[in-house]
C-alpha positions in Angstrom: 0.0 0.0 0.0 0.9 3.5 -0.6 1.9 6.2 2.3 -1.3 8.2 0.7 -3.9 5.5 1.6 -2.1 4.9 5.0 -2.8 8.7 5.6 -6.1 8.5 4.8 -7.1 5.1 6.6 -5.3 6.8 9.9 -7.6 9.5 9.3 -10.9 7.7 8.8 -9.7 6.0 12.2 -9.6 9.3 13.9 -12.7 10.4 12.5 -14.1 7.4 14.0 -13.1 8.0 17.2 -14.3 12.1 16.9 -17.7 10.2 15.7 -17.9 8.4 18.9 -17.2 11.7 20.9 -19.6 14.0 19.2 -21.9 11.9 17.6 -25.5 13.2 16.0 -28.0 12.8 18.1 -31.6 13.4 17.5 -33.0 17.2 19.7 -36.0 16.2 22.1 -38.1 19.1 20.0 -40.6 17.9 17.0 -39.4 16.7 14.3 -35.8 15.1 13.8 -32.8 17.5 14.3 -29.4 16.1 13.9 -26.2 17.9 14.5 -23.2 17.5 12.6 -19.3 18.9 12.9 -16.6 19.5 10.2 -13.0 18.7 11.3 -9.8 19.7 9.8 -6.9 16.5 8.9 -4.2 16.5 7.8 -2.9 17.7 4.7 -5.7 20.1 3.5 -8.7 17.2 4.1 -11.5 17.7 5.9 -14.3 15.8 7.3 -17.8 15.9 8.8 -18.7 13.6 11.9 -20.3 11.7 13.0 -19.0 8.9 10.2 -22.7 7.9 10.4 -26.0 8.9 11.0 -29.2 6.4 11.2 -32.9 8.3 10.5 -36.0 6.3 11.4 -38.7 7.3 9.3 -41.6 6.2 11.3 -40.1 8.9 13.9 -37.3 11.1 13.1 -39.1 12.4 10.1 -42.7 13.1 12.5 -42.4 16.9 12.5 -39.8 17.5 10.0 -35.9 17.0 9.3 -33.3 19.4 10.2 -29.5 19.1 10.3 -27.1 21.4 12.0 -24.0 22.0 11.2 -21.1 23.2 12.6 -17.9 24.8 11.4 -15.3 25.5 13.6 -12.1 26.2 11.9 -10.9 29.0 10.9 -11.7 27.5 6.7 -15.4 27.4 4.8 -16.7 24.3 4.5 -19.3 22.9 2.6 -21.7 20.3 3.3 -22.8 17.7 0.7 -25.6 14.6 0.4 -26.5 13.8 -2.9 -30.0 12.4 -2.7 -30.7 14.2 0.2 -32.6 17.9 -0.8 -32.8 21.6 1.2 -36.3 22.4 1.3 -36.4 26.4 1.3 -39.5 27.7 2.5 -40.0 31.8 1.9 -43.2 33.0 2.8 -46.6 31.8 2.0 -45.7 30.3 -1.2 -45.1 26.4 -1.2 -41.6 25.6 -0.2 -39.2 25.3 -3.1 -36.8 21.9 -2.6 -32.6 22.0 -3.6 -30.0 19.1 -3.7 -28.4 19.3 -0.3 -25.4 21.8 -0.8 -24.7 24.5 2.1 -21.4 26.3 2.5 -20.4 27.0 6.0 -18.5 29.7 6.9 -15.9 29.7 9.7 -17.0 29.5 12.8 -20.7 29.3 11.5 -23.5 27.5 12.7 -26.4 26.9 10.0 -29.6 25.1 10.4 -31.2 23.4 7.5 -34.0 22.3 6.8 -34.1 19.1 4.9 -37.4 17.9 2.5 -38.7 14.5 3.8 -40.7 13.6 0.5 -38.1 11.8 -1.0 -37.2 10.1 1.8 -40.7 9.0 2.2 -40.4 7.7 -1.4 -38.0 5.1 -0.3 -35.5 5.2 -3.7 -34.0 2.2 -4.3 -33.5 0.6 -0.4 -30.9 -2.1 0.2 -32.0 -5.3 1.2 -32.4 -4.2 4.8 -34.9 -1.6 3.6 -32.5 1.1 4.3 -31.8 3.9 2.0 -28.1 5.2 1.6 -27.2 8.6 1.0 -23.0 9.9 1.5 -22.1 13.1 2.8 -19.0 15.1 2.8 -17.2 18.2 2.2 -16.2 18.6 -2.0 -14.0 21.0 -1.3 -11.7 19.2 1.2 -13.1 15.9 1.7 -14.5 14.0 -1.7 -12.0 11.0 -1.7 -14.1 7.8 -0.5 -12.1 7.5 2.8 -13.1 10.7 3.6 -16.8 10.7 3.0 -19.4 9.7 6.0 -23.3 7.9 5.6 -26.7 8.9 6.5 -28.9 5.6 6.7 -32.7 6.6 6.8 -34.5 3.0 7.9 -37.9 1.9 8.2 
């Protein structure tokens, strides 16, 4: 093996152990809230933690979804799910739904509000009945090793 994937399986180990420590975990309000924390590795990388997150949708999504995320360091981040969408709501007009794509500024906390339609579509579920959707930063995080899970199960 090369010294580049050493580096980045001894940093997917960290991040595992930062998952542990500041894990999402689900507010006591309505709906599910789940709160989420970019790191800075080494050598320009970055990553979100927890590595993963499990959503129940029979209770998490009662209420609505939100994720909060945190940045830190003194770098933007960005946060990233593909198949997972903002929903944007402005007004009385019907909300308006985006793929999941917010930039975090340093030292920013932003709340976001995530549209649980698709999710209540169940794409394409592994056997299990979950559905898998990544999450990570493009900007300093978009190498496989780097990049964490949400699982919404039945």
């Amino acid at each position: 093996m090369n010294r580049a994937h050493h580096r980045l399986t001894g940093l997917a180990l960290g991040l595992l152990l930062l998952s542990a420590a500041s894990g999402a975990r689900p507010s006591t309000g309505f709906g599910g809230e789940f709160h989420f924390v970019i790191h800075d590795l080494e050598g320009e990388a970055a990553a979100w933690s927890p590595r993963e997150v499990v959503i129940h949708r029979r209770t998490d999504l009662d209420g609505g979804l939100f994720f909060v995320l945190e940045n830190p360091t003194p770098r933007t981040h960005v946060f990233e799910a593909p198949g997972l969408f903002e929903q944007i709501v402005e007004g009385p007009e019907a909300p308006t739904v985006k793929p999941l794509r917010v930039y975090v500024t340093p030292g920013e906390t932003v709340r976001v509000q995530v549209s649980i339609e698709q999710l209540h579509r169940e794409p394409e579920p592994d056997a299990s009945g979950a559905q898998t959707c990544p999450f990570f930063c493009p900007l300093h995080g978009a190498d496989e090793d780097l990049r964490s899970t949400i699982r919404v199960v039945p």
